[in-house]
C-alpha positions as CSV (number, residue, x, y, z in Angstrom):
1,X,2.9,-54.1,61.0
2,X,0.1,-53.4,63.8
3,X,0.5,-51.7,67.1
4,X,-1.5,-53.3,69.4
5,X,-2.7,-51.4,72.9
6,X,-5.8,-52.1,75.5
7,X,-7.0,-48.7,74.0
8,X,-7.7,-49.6,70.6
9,X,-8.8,-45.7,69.5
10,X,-5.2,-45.1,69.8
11,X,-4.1,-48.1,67.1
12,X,-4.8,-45.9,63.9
13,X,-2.2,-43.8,62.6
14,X,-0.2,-44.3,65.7
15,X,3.1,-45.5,64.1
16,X,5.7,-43.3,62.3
17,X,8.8,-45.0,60.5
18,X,9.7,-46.7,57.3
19,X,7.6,-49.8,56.2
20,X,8.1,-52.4,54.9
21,X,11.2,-53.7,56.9
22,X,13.1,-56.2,54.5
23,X,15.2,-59.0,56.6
24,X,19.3,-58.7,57.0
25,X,21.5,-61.6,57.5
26,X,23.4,-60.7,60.5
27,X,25.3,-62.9,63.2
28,X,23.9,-63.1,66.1
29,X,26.1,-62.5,69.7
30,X,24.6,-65.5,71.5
31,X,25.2,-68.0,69.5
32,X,27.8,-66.9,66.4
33,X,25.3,-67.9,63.8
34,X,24.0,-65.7,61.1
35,X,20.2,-65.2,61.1
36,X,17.3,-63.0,59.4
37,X,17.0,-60.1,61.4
38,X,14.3,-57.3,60.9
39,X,16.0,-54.2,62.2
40,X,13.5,-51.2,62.6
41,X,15.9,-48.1,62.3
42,X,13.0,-45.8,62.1
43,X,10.2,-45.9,64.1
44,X,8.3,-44.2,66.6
45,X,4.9,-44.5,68.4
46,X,2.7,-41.1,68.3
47,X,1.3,-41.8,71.4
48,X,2.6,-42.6,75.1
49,X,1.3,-45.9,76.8
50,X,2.1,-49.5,77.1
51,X,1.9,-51.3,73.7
52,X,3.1,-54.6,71.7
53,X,4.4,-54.4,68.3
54,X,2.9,-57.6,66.4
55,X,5.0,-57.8,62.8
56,X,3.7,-60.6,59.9
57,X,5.8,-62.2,57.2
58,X,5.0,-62.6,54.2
59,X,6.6,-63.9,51.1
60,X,6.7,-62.4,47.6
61,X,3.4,-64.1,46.6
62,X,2.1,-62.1,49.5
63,X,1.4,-65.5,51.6
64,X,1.4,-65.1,55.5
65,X,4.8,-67.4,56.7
66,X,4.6,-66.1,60.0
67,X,3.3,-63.6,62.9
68,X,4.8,-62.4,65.6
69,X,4.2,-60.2,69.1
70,X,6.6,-58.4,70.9
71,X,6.7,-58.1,74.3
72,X,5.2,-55.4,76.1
73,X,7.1,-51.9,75.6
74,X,6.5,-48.3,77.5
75,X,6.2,-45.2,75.1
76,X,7.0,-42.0,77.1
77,X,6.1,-38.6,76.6
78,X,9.4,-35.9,76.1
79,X,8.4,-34.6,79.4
80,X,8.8,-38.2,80.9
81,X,11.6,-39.5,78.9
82,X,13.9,-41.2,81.1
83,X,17.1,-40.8,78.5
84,X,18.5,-43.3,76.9
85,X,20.1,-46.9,78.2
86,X,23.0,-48.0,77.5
87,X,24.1,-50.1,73.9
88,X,22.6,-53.8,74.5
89,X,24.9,-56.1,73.2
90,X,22.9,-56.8,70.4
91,X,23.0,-53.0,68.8
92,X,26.6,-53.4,69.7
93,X,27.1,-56.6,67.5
94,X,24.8,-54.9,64.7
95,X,27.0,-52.0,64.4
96,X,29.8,-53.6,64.1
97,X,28.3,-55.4,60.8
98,X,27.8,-51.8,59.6
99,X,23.7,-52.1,60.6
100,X,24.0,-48.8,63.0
101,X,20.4,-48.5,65.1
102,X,19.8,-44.6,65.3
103,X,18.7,-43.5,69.3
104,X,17.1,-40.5,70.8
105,X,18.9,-38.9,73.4
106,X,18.0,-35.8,75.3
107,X,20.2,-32.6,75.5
């Protein structure tokens, strides 16, 4: 997994969770199917800025299936945190298949 910022001094070291993420069959809310999801329960970014989170695949031989960019995401400082959203519909769904996504809230 690589973090990928327009400041590349701040790419090293500058993600915090559990790695590697193993996919989950889950059923997905738009469509009822089941698919391979990679849920990361545990993961932060040390740093505040705008970032993309670029994940590979790779199969037990250790052979690249696929890569993959997020789109753009805001890390905030604690003294800038807005607080947290409400549940997407997708956590919601999740959770209900006993795959609970942890949040941060603010006191």
């Amino acid at each position: 997994m690589e973090l990928r910022t327009q400041y590349s001094y701040l790419v090293q070291n500058s993600l915090l969770g559990n790695e590697p993420i193993y996919g989950t069959v889950l059923t997905d809310p738009d469509d009822g199917l089941q698919h391979i999801f990679f849920v990361f329960p545990n993961l932060s970014v040390r740093y505040s800025g705008v970032f993309r989170l670029c994940c590979t695949v790779v199969d037990l031989e250790n052979t690249v299936c696929s890569q993959i960019c997020t789109d753009t995401f805001t890390v905030h400082s604690s003294k800038t945190y807005p607080g947290s959203n409400k549940k997407t519909e997708l956590e919601k769904c999740f959770q209900k298949q006993g795959h609970a996504i942890s949040r941060y809230h603010i006191a």
